[in-house]
N, C-alpha and C positions, 0 to 999 in steps of 0.2 A: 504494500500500500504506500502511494507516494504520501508525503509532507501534506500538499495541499486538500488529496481527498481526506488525508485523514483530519486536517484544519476543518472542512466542513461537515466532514460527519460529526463533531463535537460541536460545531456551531449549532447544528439540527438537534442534538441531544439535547443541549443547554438550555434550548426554545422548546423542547418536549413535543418536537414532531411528533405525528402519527410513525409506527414504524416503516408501514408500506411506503410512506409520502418520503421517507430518508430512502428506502433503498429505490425507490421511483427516480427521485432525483440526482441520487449518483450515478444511477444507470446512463439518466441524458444527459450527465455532462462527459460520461465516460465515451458517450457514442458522438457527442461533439468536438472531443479531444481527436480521436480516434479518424475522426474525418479531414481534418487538418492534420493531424499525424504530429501534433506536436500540445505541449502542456497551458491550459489556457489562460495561466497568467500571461503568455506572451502573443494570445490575440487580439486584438482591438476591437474597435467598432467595425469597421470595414468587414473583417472576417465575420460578426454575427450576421452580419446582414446578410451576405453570400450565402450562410447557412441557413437562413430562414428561406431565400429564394428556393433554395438545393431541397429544405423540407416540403415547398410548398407545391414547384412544379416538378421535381423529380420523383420525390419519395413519394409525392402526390398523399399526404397524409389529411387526416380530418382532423379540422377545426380545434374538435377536443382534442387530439392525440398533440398540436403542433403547441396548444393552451400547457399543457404537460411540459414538453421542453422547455418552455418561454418561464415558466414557474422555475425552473431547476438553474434557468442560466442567469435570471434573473436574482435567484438566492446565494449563487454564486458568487457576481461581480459587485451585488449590493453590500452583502453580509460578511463574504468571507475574504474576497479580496478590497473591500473597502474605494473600490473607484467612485471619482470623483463626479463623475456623470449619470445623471437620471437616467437607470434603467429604463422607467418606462418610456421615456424617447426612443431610445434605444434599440428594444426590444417593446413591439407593439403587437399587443394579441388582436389576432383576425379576430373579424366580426364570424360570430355562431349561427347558423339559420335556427331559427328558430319552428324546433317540430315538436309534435303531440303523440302520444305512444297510443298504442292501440289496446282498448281496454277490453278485454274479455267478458261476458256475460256474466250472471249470475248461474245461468245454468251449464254455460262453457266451462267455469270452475270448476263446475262440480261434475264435469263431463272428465274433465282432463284428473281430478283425482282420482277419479274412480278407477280409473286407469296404471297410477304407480302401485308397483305389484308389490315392491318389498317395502316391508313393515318402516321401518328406517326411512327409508326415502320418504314415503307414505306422511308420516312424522311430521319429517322436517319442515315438506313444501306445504304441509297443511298450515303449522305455524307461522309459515310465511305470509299467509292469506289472512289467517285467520287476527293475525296480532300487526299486520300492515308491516314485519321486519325487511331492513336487507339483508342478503345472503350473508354479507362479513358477521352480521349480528346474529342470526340464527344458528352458525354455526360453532360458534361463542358459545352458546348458552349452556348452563350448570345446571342439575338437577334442582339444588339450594335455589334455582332462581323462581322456580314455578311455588309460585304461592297460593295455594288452596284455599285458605285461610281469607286472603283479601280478597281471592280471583283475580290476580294479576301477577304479570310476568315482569320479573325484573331484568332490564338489559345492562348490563355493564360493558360502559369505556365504549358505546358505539361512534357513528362519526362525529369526529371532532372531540373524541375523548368525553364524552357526555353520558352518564348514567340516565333512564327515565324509566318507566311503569310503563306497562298499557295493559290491554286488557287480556282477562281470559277468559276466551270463551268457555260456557259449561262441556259443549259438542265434542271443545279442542282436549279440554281435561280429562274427558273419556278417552279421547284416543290415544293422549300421552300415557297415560294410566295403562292403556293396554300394551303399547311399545314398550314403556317400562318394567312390564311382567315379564315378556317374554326378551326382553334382553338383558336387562339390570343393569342401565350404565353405572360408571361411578363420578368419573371426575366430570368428563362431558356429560353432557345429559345425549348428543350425537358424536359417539366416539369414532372413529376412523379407522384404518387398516394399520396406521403404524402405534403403538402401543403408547399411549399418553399423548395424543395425540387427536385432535378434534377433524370430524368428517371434511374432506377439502371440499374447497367452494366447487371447483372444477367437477368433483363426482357428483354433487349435488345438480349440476348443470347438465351433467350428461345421463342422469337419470330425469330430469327434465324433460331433455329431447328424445327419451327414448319414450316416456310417456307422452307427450306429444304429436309422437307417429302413430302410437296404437290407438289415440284418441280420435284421428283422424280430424283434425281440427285445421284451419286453413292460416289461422292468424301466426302472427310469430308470438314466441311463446320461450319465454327465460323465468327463472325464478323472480325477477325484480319485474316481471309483467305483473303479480300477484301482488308485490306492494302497490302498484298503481290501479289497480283493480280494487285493492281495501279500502285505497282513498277515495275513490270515482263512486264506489256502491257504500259507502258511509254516507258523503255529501248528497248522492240522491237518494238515501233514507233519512236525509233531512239535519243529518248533523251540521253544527255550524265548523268555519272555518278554521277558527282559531282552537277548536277542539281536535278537526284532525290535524292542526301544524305539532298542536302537543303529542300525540301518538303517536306522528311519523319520525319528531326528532328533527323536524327543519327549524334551522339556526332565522330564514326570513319568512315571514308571513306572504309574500309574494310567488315565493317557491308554493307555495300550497295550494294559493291563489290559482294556480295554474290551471289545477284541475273545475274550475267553473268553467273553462271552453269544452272541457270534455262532459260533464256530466248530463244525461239526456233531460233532468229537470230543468234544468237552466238553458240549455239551447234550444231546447223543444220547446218551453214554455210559451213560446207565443208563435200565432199560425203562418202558416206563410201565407202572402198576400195573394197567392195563387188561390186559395182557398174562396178569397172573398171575391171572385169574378164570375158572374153568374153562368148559369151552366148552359152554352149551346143549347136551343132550344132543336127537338131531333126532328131531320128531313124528312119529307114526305117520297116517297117514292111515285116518279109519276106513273100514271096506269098506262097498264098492258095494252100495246098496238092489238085491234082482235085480229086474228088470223083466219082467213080463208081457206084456205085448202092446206 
């Protein structure tokens, strides 16, 4: 490990990164080293530029993905080499289109569970639905965390390092109850293949799509479809706003916001002006020429 990565991995501890967001960001400055072939104290401005061009029409990367590097090079020249110049001049994040995820049914959920065959998996992606988690947090989760007692689930250290509650369903407690008979976690409450060790997001993802396919379902369809699906069928059963931003663990009120363009109460609510046009009144057909012969 050179000097400098090792300078900002301790700048990133110090600030009490996420652990993913440290080894995310050493990754892109290692891959930005690597493309100039030399150590990035000794690039300039000029050089980030070239590489943003080099991300944007070569690598042809998304929006998000190029939002990633710009974060890494950015805590780089800001933080750990201390330049004298405004990153964010510098380094300017493209603008994101802005899209809507595609929200699953109420009966599509319960189409597509019906379908994960093993107990475990079965589990997991229920709690995902059922308690609105993401995958990083569901696979977290400890037996000690399910509280019967309150009826709620405690998440520890989710994004952003934030503990919260949410709920538990009675439905979901049956079913954890029964996974928990027949397998007896201990430390996870969804253990994984390697011993002390919690279920990977990836398995969890590819028992997804394999339920997915038997489901015969056309949408696209990941474990974090099922948190936007908790939010979308909460708000059109009427809950308010700022109840599901506490649920889902969004840091803006805005991010939550979001889900009023999708929910069919609120876009549906009012007719379309198609509606009010009055209806063709129907043609008469003219009469039959008689026929002769």
């Amino acid at each position: 490990m050179t000097q400098l990565r090792q300078r900002m991995s301790e700048d990133m501890e110090v600030r009490n990164l996420a652990l993913n967001t440290q080894l995310s960001y050493l990754q892109q400055v290692s891959l930005f080293a690597r493309h100039f072939g030399k150590s990035p104290d000794l690039l300039g401005r000029e050089d980030i530029r070239t590489y943003q061009v080099y991300l944007t029409n070569e690598k042809k990367l998304s929006p998000g993905s190029i939002h990633t590097a710009i974060a890494a090079l950015r805590f780089l020249y800001k933080v750990t080499l201390e330049r004298d110049w405004a990153p964010e001049e510098v380094l300017p994040l493209p603008k994101k289109p802005q899209k809507l995820p595609i929200i699953l049914s109420p009966e599509e959920v319960q189409r597509f569970l019906g379908c994960v065959l093993d107990v475990k998996h079965h589990a997991i992606l229920t709690t995902c639905y059922a308690a609105g988690l993401r995958i990083s947090e569901a696979v977290q989760l400890k037996p000690t965390g399910i509280d019967s007692q309150r009826m709620v689930i405690r998440v520890e250290q989710g994004k952003g390092q934030k503990d919260r509650y949410v709920m538990l369903s009675p439905k979901l407690l049956e079913i954890l109850r029964n996974y928990w008979k027949m397998r007896r976690p201990k430390v996870w409450l969804f253990p994984g293949d390697r011993a002390g060790q919690p279920i990977t997001r990836d398995a969890v993802g590819q028992a997804c799509a394999k339920a997915r396919d038997l489901s015969g379902l056309s949408k696209p369809l990941t474990p974090h479809s099922l948190r936007h699906a908790f939010a979308v069928h909460l708000l059109e059963a009427g809950a308010d706003v700022r109840t599901i931003q506490l649920l889902l663990g969004h840091r803006s009120l805005a991010t939550t916001a979001h889900y009023l363009r999708i929910a069919t109460n609120k876009v549906c609510a009012t007719s379309s002006p198609f509606e009010l046009l009055p209806r063709p009144a129907p043609t008469v057909p003219p009469p039959a020429k008689p026929q002769y012969f």
